[in-house]
VEXTORVO-424064 format. One record per residue (C-alpha): y, z, x negated. Coordinates in steps of 0.02 Angstrom, whole numbers. Layout:
<atoms>
Y_Z_X
...
</atoms>
This chain:
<atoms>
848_4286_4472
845_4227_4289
738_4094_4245
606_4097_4112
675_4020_3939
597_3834_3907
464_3816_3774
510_3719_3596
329_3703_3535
352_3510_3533
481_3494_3418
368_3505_3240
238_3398_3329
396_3271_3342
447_3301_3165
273_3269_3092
257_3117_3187
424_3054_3132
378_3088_2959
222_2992_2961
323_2841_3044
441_2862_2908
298_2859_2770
218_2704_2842
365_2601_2825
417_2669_2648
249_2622_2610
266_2449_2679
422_2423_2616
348_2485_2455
217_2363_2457
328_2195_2522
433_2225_2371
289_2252_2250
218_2086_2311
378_2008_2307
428_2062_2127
264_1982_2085
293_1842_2168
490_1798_2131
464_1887_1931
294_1874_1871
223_1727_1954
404_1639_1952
371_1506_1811
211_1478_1879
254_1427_2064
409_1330_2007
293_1214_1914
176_1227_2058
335_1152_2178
388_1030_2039
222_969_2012
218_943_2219
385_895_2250
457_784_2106
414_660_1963
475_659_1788
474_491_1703
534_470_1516
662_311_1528
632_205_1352
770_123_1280
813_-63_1257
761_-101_1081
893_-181_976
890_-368_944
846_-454_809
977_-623_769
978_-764_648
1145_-776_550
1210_-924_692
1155_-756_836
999_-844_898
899_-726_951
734_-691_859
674_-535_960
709_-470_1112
671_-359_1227
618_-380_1434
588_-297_1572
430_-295_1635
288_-188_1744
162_-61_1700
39_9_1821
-27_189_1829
-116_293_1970
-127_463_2049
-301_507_2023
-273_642_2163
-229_538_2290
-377_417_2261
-491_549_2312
-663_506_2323
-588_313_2288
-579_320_2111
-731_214_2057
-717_76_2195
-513_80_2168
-542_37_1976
-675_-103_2005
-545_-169_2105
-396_-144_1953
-511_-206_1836
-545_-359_1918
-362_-408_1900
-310_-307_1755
-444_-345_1630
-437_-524_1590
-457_-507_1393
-641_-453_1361
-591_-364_1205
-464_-244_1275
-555_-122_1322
-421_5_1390
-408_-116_1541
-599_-94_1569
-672_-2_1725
-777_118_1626
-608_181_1522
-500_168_1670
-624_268_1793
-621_401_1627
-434_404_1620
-454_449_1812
-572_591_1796
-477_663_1670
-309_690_1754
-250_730_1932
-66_677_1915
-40_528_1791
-164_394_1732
-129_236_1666
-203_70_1744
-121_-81_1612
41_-77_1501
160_-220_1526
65_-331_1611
112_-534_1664
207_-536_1823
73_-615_1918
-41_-496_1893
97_-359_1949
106_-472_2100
-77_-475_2147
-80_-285_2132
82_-250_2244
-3_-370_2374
-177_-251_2393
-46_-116_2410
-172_2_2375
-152_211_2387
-107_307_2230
-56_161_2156
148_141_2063
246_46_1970
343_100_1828
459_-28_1729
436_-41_1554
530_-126_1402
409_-273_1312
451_-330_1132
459_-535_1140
474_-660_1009
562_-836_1072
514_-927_927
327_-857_928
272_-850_729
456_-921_653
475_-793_513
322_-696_591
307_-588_425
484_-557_395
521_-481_572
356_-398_598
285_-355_777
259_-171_868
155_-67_951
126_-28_1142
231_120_1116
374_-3_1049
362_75_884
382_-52_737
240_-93_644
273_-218_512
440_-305_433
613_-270_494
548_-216_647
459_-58_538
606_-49_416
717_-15_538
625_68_691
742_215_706
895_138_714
819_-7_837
724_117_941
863_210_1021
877_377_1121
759_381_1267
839_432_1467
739_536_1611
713_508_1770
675_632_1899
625_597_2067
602_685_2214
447_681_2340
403_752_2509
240_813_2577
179_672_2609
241_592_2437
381_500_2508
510_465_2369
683_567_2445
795_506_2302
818_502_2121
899_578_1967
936_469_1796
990_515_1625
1041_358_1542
944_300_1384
1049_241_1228
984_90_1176
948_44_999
1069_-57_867
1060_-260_851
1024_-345_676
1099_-493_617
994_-588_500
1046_-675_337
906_-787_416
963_-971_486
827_-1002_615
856_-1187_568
816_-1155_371
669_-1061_421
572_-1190_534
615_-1320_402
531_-1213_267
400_-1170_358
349_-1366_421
329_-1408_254
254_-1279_166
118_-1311_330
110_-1460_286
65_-1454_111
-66_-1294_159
-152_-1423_248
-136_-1565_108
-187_-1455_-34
-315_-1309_79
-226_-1200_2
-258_-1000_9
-77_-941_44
86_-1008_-1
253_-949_-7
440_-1023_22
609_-919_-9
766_-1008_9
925_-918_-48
1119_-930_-70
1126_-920_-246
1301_-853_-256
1283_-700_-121
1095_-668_-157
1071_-700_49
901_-766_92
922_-917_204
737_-923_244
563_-824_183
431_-930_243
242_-888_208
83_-974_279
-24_-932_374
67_-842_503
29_-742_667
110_-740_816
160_-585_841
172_-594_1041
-12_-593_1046
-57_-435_962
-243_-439_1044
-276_-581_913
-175_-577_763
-284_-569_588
-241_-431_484
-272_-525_329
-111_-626_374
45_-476_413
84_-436_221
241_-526_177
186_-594_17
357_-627_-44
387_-440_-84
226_-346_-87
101_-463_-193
126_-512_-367
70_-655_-458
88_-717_-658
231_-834_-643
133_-958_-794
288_-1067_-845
410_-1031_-725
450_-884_-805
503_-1012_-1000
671_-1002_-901
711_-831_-937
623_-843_-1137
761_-980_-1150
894_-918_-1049
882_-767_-1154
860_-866_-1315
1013_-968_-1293
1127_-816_-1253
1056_-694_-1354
995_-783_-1523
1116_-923_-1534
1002_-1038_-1503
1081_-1214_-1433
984_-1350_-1319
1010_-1481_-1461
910_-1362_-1619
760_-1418_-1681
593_-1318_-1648
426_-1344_-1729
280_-1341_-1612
187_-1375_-1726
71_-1503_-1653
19_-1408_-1504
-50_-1237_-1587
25_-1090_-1675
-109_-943_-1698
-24_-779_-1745
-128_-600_-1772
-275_-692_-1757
-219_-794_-1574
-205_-959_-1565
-62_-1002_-1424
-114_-1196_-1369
2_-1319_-1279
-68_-1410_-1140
-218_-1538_-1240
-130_-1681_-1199
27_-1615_-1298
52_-1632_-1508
244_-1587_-1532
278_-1581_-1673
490_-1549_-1720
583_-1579_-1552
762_-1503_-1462
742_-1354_-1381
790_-1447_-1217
643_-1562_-1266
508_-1433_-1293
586_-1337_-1107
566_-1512_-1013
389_-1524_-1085
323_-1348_-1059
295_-1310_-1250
212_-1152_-1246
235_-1136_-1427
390_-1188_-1418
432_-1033_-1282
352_-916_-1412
465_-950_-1550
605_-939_-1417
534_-753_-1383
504_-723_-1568
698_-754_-1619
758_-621_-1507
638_-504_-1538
544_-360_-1437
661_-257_-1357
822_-389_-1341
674_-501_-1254
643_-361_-1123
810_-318_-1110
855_-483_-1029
668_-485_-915
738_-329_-862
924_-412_-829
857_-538_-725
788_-409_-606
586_-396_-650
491_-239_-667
623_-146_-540
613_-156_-324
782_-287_-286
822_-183_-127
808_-322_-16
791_-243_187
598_-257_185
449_-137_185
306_-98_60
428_-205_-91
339_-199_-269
437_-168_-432
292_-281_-504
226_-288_-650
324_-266_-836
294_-156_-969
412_-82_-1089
393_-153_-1275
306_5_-1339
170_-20_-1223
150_-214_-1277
27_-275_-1387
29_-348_-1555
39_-550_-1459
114_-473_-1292
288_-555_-1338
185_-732_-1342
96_-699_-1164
270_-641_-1085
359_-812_-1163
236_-909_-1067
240_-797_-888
93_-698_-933
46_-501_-942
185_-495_-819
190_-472_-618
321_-562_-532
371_-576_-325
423_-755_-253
593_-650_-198
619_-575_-389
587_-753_-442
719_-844_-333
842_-726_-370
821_-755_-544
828_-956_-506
997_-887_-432
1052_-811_-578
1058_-949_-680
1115_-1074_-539
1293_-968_-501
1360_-943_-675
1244_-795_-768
1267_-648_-626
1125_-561_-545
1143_-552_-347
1030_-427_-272
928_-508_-128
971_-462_37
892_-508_213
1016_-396_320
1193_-457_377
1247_-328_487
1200_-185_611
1304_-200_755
1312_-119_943
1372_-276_1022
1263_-421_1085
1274_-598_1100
1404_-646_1207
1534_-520_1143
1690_-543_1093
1661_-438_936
1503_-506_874
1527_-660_791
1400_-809_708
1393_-809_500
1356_-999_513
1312_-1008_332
1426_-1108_217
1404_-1163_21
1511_-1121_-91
1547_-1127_-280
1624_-969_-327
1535_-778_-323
1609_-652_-206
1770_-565_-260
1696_-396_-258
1523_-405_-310
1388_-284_-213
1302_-136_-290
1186_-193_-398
1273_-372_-460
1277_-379_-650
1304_-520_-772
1133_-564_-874
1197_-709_-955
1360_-791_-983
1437_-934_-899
1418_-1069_-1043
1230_-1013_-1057
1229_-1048_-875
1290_-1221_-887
1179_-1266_-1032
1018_-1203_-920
1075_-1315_-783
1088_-1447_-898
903_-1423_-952
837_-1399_-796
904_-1552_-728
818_-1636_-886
644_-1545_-836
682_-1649_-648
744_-1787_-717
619_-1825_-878
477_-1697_-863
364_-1576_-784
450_-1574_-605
484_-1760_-568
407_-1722_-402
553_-1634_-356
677_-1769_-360
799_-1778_-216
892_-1941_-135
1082_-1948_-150
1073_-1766_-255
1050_-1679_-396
891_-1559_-444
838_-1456_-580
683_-1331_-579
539_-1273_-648
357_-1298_-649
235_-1157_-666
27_-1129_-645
-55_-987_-687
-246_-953_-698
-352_-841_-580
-517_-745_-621
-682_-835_-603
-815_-707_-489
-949_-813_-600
-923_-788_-755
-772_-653_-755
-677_-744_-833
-498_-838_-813
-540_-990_-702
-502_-1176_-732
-499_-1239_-560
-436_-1083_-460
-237_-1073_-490
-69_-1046_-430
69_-1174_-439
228_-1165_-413
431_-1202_-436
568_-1132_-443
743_-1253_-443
912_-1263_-365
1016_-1408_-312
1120_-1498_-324
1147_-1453_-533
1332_-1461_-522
1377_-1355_-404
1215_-1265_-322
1221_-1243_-139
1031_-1168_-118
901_-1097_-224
702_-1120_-200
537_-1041_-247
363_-1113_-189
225_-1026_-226
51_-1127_-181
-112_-1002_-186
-261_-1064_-238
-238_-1260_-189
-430_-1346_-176
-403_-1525_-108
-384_-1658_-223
-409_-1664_-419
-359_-1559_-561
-208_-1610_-576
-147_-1608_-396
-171_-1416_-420
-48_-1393_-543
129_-1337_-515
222_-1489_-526
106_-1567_-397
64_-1450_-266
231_-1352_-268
379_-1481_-326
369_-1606_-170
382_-1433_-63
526_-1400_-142
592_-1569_-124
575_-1592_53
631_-1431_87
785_-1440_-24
817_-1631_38
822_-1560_228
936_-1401_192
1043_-1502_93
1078_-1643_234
1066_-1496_372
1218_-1395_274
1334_-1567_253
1336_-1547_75
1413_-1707_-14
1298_-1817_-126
1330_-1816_-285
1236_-1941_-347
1205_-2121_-268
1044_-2172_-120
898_-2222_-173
771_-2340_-76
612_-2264_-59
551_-2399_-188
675_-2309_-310
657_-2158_-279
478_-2182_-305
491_-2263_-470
590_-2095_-527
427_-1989_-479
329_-2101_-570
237_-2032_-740
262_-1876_-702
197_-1733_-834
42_-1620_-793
103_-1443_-832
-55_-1362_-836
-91_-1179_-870
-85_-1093_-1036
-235_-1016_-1131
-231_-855_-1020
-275_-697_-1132
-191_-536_-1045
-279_-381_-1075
-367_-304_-947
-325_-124_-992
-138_-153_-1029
-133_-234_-838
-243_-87_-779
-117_48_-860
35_-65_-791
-32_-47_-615
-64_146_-638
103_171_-710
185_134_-568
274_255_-436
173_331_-284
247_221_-176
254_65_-248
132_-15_-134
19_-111_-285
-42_71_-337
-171_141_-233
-157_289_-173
-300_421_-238
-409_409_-29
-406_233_-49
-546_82_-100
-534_25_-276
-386_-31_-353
-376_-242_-327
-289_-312_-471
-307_-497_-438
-296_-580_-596
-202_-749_-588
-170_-627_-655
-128_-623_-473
-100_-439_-506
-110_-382_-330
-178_-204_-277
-189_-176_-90
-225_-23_-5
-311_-109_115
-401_-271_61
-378_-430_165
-506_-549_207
-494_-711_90
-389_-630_-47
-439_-671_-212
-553_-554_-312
-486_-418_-424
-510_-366_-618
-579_-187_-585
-687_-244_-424
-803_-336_-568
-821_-174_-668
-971_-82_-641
-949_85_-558
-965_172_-713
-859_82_-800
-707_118_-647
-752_271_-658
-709_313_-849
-547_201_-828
-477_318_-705
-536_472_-779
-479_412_-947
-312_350_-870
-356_151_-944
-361_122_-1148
-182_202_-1150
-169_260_-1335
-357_204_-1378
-375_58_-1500
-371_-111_-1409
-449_-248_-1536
-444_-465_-1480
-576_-526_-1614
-624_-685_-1638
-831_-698_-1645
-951_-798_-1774
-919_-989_-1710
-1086_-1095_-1714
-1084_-1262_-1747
-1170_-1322_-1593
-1074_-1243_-1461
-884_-1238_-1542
-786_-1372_-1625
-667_-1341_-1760
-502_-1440_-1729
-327_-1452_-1840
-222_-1291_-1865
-379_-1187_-1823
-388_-1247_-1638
-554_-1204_-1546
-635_-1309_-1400
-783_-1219_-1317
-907_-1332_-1253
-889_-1255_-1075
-1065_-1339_-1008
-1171_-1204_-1108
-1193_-1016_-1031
-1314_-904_-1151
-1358_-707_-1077
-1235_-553_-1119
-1307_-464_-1270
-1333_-261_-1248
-1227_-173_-1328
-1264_-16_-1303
-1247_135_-1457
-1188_-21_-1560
-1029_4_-1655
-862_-106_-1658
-956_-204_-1803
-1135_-221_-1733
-1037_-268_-1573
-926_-420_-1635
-1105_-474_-1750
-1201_-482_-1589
-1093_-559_-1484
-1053_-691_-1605
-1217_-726_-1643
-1215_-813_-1475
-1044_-886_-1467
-972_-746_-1358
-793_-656_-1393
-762_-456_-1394
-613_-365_-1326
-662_-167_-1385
-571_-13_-1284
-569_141_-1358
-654_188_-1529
-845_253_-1574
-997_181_-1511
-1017_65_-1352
-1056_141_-1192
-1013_27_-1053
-981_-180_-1041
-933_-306_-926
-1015_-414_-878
-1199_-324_-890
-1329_-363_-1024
-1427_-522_-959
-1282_-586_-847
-1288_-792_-877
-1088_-843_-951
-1001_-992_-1033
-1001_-982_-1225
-836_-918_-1291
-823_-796_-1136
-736_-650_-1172
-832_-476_-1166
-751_-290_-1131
-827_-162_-1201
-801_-2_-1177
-830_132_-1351
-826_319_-1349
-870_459_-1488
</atoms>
């Protein structure tokens, strides 16, 4: 019997339900690979710093900073090793304010550093989760008290630390840096790239429960050495006594260059005061400009030595020809140049009137070459133009060409004035004429090397004297004047040791020869040049024969003691003379003249001539066009954000961008604002009509002396006159109604004057005043 077929109705119900299964894990699929494209594509930067944030540190690695070395490779700066502390704010947790009470406690020891306070550190720990910094480069027993609380979320991290062996030795010249071990002043600013190096990395590897696994390191580069022209030696000895005669005279600055006078190398730059530049927290910033290349001063007298340098090689003039001084005075275009009031010369030698500081005699020096011959040579020996010695924030100074002089400019420059000079552009010219008549650009800066002490290849520049001028002279070496000129300026400079102005500077057992130099500085009272406020200073070589060293002092402002003791040949030739006596022994050079007993030696210095400053008359608008004349970057310009312009008048023509406490006051800070205002608007008296006239004399306040020189009886002050709407003629009535001189800027009727109407002055002070159509 056949049996019934079997029934199939399951077989779409099986198909449906495979389908669905089927579906559901397309769909799953589907979604797993959605998520995970979103995960491993789109979200892939983000969880990789997620994990790298979790799982590893990066650390930038600084590089050794290069050192600095003294020609004999004694090391001026270097660079150690030392901790800094930082925390993980996240790992503190709810810590934070309890853990930096406890830092601070150790860490803040200076109450005036406030980044080691608890308020700023608790701040820096609020504000990050990762990375906050406790103290930079702290002592290592204060690194030792912290390891020993061991506390959580608190590292190490090794750190270079700039250090300075010598503490202020040639503070200025090598200049101090930052936290960050960026340079910040001096070499150490001048040449921060090159000394900075290439920073390395460091990565390092953690676990979950921040366990360091191991560590990665890229290798930093570390920065190039500098060998100094610098002897370490030279540069304590300058500095000792230019201390010590800061302290003898209370002096305001003061400034000591020694150089090689036949390679242009400085052998020391010494200025007081100084800072130490390992304790940043409490240097004074009125004391990191290196005065030797960034302020100017009017070199007074010292400056005769390139009028008769220039005289003898340019005019024909010979040390034995006969100059009349006459007597002290010489007026020309209505100025009356006056030697010092002790001095009547009448017909004397040239070398005679040089020894004795003639100004007059200077001035007819000047006058025989003529305007442009005159600058010529200024600008042969290296002033008005940056020397290109290895320091920052150099001047050109102050010199302007002969269409821009006056009528009597030639007479000021003779004497050192209406001119802006550095200590370093005056040594070198010193130099000049010590090593045969060629100009040798300053330098600072031996060599840049790799290698550091110890290697084979790096070798000491011990420096030797010697008598002859490189074979191959550097860029920038050119002859000014020629050998026999040379030898005749030795010869009189010897004479000016020996016989006049700079007997103070005298060695024992060698030969000197310098010169003496003061120069006036403004008065705040009555705004005018000051008696009693001055820079001295000398500039000499030794010994005469055959110079081994050159030397410029440069005493600011010296208070203790009289008159006299303020004067260059006072307060700046025994500087050089102990200096040069202690170089000069130091080096080995021979003696070339026989020991004298202190008695003898004595007797020598004996009588010794006052150079005192000349009659200073430089025009204020000429200097304030000089200073605005200059390139952006010179760094006496100021730039157009900054205070007003600071041209100290010794003229110490100095402008600062940023004025430093103590420094003396400036031309254009006694203008009124008005006034300042129209002299930079109007760009100075450039082109206007700039008249020196001699006022109405009466008999009771002004004495009438031979060849039409004036004394002003000093003791009487009478009130400023107003001058306003007043012209040039009602103007030089008025004011000589009461004894007072005019200097008139500009043409039309007067507008502005300084000082103001009423203001109590001196009789025979000199008032500016301003006119204007």
């Amino acid at each position: 019997m056949n049996k019934a077929p079997r029934q199939t109705l399951t077989a779409p119900i099986r198909r449906i339900r495979f389908a669905y299964v089927a579906l559901f894990f397309c769909a799953w699929t589907t979604l797993i690979a959605v998520r995970l494209g979103w995960l491993q594509v789109v979200r892939h930067s983000d969880f990789v710093h997620r994990a790298a944030m979790q799982q590893q540190r990066t650390f930038e690695v600084a590089p050794r900073r290069g050192m600095l070395y003294d020609r004999n490779l004694r090391e001026l700066a270097v660079t150690v090793q030392v901790d800094s502390v930082y925390a993980v704010p996240s790992e503190l947790g709810d810590n934070r304010a309890s853990v930096a009470e406890i830092l601070a406690e150790i860490v803040h020891a200076d109450p005036t550093d406030n980044f080691t306070s608890q308020q700023q550190m608790l701040a820096r720990f609020n504000a990050s989760r990762n990375f906050a910094w406790v103290a930079r480069k702290v002592d290592p027993s204060i690194a030792d008290r912290l390891r020993e609380l061991n506390l959580k979320g608190v590292y190490f991290q090794k750190e270079f630390k700039r250090f300075y062996p010598n503490n202020d030795l040639a503070a200025q010249v090598l200049g101090y840096v930052g936290t960050d071990d960026i340079g910040l002043g001096g070499l150490e600013r001048q040449f921060d790239e090159d000394m900075h190096g290439e920073p390395g990395h460091m990565l390092t590897a953690l676990d979950a429960k921040r366990h360091v696994l191991g560590s990665e390191e890229s290798q930093p580069m570390p920065g190039e050495n500098l060998v100094l022209s610098i002897d370490a030696n030279i540069q304590y000895m300058a500095e000792r006594a230019l201390d010590a005669q800061m302290l003898k005279t209370r002096a305001l600055h003061g400034t000591v260059v020694v150089q090689d006078p036949h390679t242009g190398q400085i052998l020391a730059l010494a200025i007081s005061p100084r800072f130490n530049p390992n304790d940043q927290k409490h240097m004074d910033s009125s004391v990191l400009q290196n005065l030797a290349v960034s302020d100017v001063y009017e070199p007074g007298s010292t400056f005769k030595l390139v009028t008769y340098s220039a005289a003898l090689d340019g005019a024909g003039v010979q040390p034995t020809d006969l100059v009349d001084c006459q007597n002290g005075a010489m007026t020309m275009y209505g100025r009356t140049l006056h030697d010092d009031h002790s001095d009547h010369f009448g017909v004397v030698t040239v070398q005679y009137a040089l020894e004795h500081s003639s100004d007059v005699g200077a001035a007819k020096m000047a006058l025989k070459l003529g305007p442009n011959k005159f600058y010529s040579y200024m600008r042969g020996f290296g002033f008005g133009d940056r020397s290109g010695i290895e320091l920052p924030s150099e001047t050109r100074g102050l010199l302007r060409a002969p269409k821009k002089w006056g009528s009597t400019s030639i007479l000021s420059m003779a004497i050192g004035q209406e001119v802006g000079v550095t200590p370093v552009q005056l040594v070198t010219m010193v130099s000049a004429l010590a090593n045969g008549g060629v100009y040798m650009p300053p330098h600072v800066l031996l060599q840049s090397t790799d290698e550091m002490k110890g290697d084979a290849r790096l070798k000491p520049a011990a420096f030797r004297p010697s008598n002859q001028l490189p074979t191959t002279l550097p860029d920038g070496a050119h002859r000014v004047i020629s050998e026999m000129t040379s030898a005749k300026m030795r010869m009189m400079m010897q004479g000016i040791v020996t016989e006049g102005t700079g007997k103070l500077a005298a060695l024992n057992g060698y030969s000197s020869a310098g010169k003496t130099g003061t120069a006036q500085k403004i008065d705040v009272a009555t705004h005018t040049y000051s008696h009693t406020k001055l820079v001295a200073s000398f500039a000499g070589f030794a010994p005469v024969s055959n110079p081994a060293i050159s030397i410029a002092v440069v005493i600011d402002t010296p208070t203790a003691g009289g008159e006299a003791a303020h004067y260059g040949g006072a307060a700046s030739a025994p500087v050089f003379a102990d200096v040069a006596q202690q170089v000069l022994e130091y080096l080995g050079v021979p003696h070339d003249q026989p020991l004298k007993t202190k008695k003898e030696l004595q007797i020598a210095q004996k009588d010794a001539v006052d150079d005192s400053p000349a009659d200073s008359t430089t025009d204020l608008s000429a200097m304030f066009d000089d200073v605005n004349s200059l390139p952006a970057d010179d760094p006496l310009r100021a730039p157009a954000n900054a205070a007003p312009v600071d041209v100290t008048a010794n003229v110490k023509p100095v402008v600062h961008t940023a004025k430093a406490p103590g420094d003396s006051p400036g031309i254009l800070n006694l203008l009124p604002a008005k006034v300042l205002a129209a002299f930079r608007t109007e760009g100075g008296a450039g082109g206007a009509e700039t008249a020196r006239l001699t006022p109405q004399r009466p008999a009771s306040t002004v004495e009438t002396k031979e060849k039409d020189a004036v004394v002003v009886d000093a003791s009487l002050r009478v009130p400023v006159p107003l001058f306003d709407g007043l012209g040039l003629r009602g103007v030089v009535e008025k004011a000589g109604a009461v004894g007072l001189r005019v200097q008139a800027v500009g043409s039309g009727l007067a507008r502005e004057q300084v000082p103001a109407a009423g203001t109590m002055v001196g009789a025979g002070t000199e008032i500016v005043v301003r006119f204007s159509r």
